[in-house]
Each structure stands twice: as C-alpha cells, then as structure tokens.
C-alpha positions in Angstrom: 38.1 84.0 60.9 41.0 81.6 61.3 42.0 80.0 64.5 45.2 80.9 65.9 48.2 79.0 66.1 49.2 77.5 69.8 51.0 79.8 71.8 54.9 78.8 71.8 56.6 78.9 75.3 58.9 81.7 73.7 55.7 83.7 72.9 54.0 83.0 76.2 57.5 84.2 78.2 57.6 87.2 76.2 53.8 88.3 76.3 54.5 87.2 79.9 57.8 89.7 80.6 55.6 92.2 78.8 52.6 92.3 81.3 54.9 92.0 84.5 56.9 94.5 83.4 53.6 96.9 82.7 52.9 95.8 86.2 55.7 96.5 87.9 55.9 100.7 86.2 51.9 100.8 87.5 52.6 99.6 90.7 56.0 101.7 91.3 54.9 104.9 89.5 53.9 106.3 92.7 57.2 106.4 94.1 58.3 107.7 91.0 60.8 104.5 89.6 60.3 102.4 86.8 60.6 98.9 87.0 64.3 99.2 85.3 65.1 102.1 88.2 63.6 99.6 90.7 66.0 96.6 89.7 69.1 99.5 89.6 68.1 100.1 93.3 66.9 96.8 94.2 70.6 95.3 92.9 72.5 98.3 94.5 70.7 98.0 98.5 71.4 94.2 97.6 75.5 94.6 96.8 75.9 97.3 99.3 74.4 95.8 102.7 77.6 94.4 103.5 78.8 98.0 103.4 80.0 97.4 99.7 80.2 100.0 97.0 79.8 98.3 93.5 81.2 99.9 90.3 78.5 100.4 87.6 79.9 97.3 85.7 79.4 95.0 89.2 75.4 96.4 88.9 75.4 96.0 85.9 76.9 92.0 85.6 74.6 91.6 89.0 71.2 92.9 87.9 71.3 91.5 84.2 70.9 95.6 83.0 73.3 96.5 80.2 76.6 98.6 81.5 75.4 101.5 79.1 71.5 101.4 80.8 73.0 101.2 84.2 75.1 104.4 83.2 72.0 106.3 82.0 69.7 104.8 85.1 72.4 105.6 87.7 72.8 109.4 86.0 69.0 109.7 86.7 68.7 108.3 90.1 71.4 110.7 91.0 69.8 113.8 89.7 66.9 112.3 91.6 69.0 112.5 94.8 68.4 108.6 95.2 72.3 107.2 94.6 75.9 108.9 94.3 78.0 108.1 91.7 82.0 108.9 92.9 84.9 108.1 91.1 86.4 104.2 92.0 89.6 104.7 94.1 91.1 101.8 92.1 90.3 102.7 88.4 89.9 105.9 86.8 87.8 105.2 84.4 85.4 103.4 87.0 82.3 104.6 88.5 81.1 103.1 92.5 77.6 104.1 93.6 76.0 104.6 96.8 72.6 104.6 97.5 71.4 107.9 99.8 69.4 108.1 102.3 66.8 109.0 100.3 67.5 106.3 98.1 68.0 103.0 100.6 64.0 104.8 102.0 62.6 104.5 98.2 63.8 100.9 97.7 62.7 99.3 101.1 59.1 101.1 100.4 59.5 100.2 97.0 60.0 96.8 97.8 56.7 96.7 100.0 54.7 97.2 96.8 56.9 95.1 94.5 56.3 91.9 96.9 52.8 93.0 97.4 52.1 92.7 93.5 54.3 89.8 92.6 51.9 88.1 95.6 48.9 89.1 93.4 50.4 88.1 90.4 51.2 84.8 91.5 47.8 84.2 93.1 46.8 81.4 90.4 50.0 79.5 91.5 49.4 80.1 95.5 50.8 83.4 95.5 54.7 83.9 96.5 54.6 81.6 99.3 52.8 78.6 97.0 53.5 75.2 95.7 52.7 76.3 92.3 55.0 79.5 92.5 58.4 77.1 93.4 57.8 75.0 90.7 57.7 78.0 88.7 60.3 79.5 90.2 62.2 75.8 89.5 61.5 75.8 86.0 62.3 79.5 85.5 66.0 78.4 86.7 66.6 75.4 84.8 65.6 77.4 82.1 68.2 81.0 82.9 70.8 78.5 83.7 70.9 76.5 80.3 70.1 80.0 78.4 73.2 81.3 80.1 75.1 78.3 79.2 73.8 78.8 75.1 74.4 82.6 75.4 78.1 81.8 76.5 78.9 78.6 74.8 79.6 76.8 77.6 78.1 73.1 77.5 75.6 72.7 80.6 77.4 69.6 81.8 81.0 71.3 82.2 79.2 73.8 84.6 77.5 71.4 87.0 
C-alpha cells in the first residue's frame, strides 16, 4: 500500500467544512433545522433585533447563502410556521421576512446547542473561550478577507 500524499490546507478546510457541517444537522435535528435553516434563522434574529425586516437578498448578502437557497429555505421555514415572508413596501418584486414567535423560540434554543457543540468542537484549541480558538478564529479571517478580495478582484491593499 502507498503512503498518502500530505494533506493540503484546501483539503483539510474542506474535510473540515464537511464534518462541522455533519455536526451541526446532528446536533440541530432535534429541533427539526438543518445547519443551512439554522444560519437562515441565525442571520435573520441577527438583522432583525434592531426591529429590522431584511429582504431575502439582505439574508442572503449577510449569511453568505445564495439568493435562490434563501428563497427555497425561507419558503420552508414559513410552511414550518418559523418566519413570514410579506411583500417589501418599497419593491415589488422584493421579499422582507420576519421571524415568528415560534421562530425567534427555535433560534435562541437553537443557538444553546449550536454554542454548546462548537465548545466541544473546539476543545483541542481551548474550546470557544481559548487561546488556540482566537488564533484560529484570526487565521480563518485573514484568510475570508483575502478570498473575498480574489473572488471580487479587488487587490487586498486597496481595501485596507
């Protein structure tokens, strides 16, 4: 048998992304939400504490979801009674969402077990509250910042 390449940092990430996000649908399937539904609702009690009421595109440019996943989550949490979707008072072909009652009770409980398992996640860096998990956290910055500059063609040093 042959020995394995190294493990890229590209691979690594992306094994990584794969066994948080396993995870995170474990740990949430309880409540009945998926870790995608959990970011919808996560992004949308988030926007809307101030008493806002995003459009699907503003949840959509906030959480990092694609506008057409938003649609189809946000159809879904609203036949699950969690959010409203009601037509934007400024643009007809815009949608704003509000979470219900139901809904704000699902993401605050939901958000219990989501810091709960990130803290058990992270236990081999000091768990959320460690040394180890801000430079991670650091690191995991740098590196969404200048991805974000490549993705959009804008040099890092114009946007510092």
């Amino acid at each position: 048998m042959t020995t394995p390449p190294p493990a890229t940092p590209g691979h690594l990430l992306w094994h990584l992304a794969l066994r948080w996000r396993v995870a995170m649908d474990r740990a949430l399937a309880p409540l009945e939400l998926t870790n995608a539904q959990y970011a919808l609702l996560a992004s949308l009690y988030g926007l809307s504490r101030g008493g806002g009421r995003p459009s699907q595109r503003e949840l959509a440019d906030f959480s990092g979801l694609e506008p057409m996943y938003v649609s189809k989550l946000a159809r879904g949490l609203e036949a699950a009674g969690r959010l409203r979707r009601d037509p934007h008072p400024d643009d007809p072909r815009a949608v704003q969402l509000t979470l219900t009652e139901a809904g704000e009770a699902t993401v605050v409980e939901a958000a219990a077990v989501v810091r709960a398992l990130h803290d058990r996640l992270l236990a081999p860096l000091g768990g959320l509250a460690g040394a180890g998990t801000a430079e991670l956290t650091g690191t995991l910055r740098a590196l969404h910042r200048h991805a974000g500059h490549h993705l959009h063609g804008v040099p890092p040093e114009e946007d510092q």
